[in-house]
N, C-alpha and C positions, 0 to 999 in steps of 0.2 A: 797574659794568662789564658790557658786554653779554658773553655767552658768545663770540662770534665775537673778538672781543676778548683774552677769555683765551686761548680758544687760542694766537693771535698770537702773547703773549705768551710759552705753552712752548713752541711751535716755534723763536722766538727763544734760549730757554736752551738747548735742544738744539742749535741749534748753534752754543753754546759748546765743545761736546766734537769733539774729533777722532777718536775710534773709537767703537765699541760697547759697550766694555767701561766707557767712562768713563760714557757713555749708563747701563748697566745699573745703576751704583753709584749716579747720582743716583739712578735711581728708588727702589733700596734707601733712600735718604737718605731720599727722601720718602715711604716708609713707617715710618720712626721720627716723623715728622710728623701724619700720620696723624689726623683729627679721628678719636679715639675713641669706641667705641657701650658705650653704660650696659651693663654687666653683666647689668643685666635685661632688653637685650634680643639677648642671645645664646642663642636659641632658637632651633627646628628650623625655625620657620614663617619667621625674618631670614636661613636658608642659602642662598646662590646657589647652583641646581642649577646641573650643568655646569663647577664649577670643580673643577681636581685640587685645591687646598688648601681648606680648610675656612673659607668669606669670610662673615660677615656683614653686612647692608647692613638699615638702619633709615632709615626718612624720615619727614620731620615738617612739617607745614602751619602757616607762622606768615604771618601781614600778606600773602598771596596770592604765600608765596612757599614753594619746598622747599628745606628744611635737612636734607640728608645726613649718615650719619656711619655709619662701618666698622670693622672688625677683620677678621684674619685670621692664623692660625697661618703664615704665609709672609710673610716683609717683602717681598718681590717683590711678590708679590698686592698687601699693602697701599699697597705704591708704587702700583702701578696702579691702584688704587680712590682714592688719592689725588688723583692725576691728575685720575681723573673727578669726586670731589667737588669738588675747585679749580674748576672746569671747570662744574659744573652746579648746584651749592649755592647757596641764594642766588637763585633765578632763578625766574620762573613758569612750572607746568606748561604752555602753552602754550607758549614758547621750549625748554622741554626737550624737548617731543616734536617740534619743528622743526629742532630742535640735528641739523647732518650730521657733529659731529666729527670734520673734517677730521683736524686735528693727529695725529691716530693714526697714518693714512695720512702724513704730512709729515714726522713727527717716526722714522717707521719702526717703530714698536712692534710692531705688528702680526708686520712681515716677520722681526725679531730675538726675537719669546717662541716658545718648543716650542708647539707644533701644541694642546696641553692649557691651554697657559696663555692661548693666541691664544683658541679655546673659553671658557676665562672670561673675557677679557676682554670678549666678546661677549655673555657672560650676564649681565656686568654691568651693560654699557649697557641690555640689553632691559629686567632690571629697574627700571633707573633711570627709562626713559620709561615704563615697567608704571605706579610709584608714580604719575608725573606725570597719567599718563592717568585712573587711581582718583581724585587731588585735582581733578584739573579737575572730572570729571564731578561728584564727591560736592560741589564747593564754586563751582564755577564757572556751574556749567547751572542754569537757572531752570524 
């Protein structure tokens, strides 16, 4: 499934919900979902600066594609890291650093998280095309 695609698809579930409060509780949902990151690699160098909760984010280069995976002491965060791993896992560094994740903007995320949490969700994305841009180059470039 291309990424444009998935979005689609959660702009679609979102609005299944008729407020923001139902909106919120998915996302919580989908931080108990959560593709979990190995223990080992909950270290300083996997922390998103920029986030109020404490997010780890780990990527990994298999068959010319990146497999994402997270933690965070906040299921909110982890919703939202979810989000973007659904969204970008799976996919090649080139589509990821292409990826305009619309859905953000569509689905309202952005306009509905405090001003800290809007901030990491920002740092999370940058990270996520960070990884994309290091595998391209170390695996991609001749």
């Amino acid at each position: 499934m291309t990424i444009k695609e998935i979005e689609d698809q959660i702009t679609e579930e979102f609005q299944n919900f008729d407020d923001w409060m139902d909106k919120y509780n998915y996302v919580i949902e989908l931080g108990r979902e959560c593709p979990m990151i190995d223990e080992k690699n909950k270290v300083e160098n996997n922390l998103i600066a920029g986030c109020q909760s404490r997010v780890w984010l780990s990527a990994d280069y298999t068959d010319g594609k990146i497999i994402y995976k997270a933690d965070s002491d906040a299921v909110i965060t982890k919703g939202i890291a979810s989000l973007l791993i659904r969204t970008l896992s799976g996919q090649s560094p080139q589509d990821i650093i292409d990826a305009d994740l619309d859905f953000i903007n569509e689905v309202g995320l952005k306009d509905h998280l405090s001003p800290t949490r809007s901030n990491g969700l920002t740092s999370m994305v940058k990270q996520m095309k960070l990884y994309a841009l290091v595998y391209k180059t170390k695996y991609e470039t001749a």
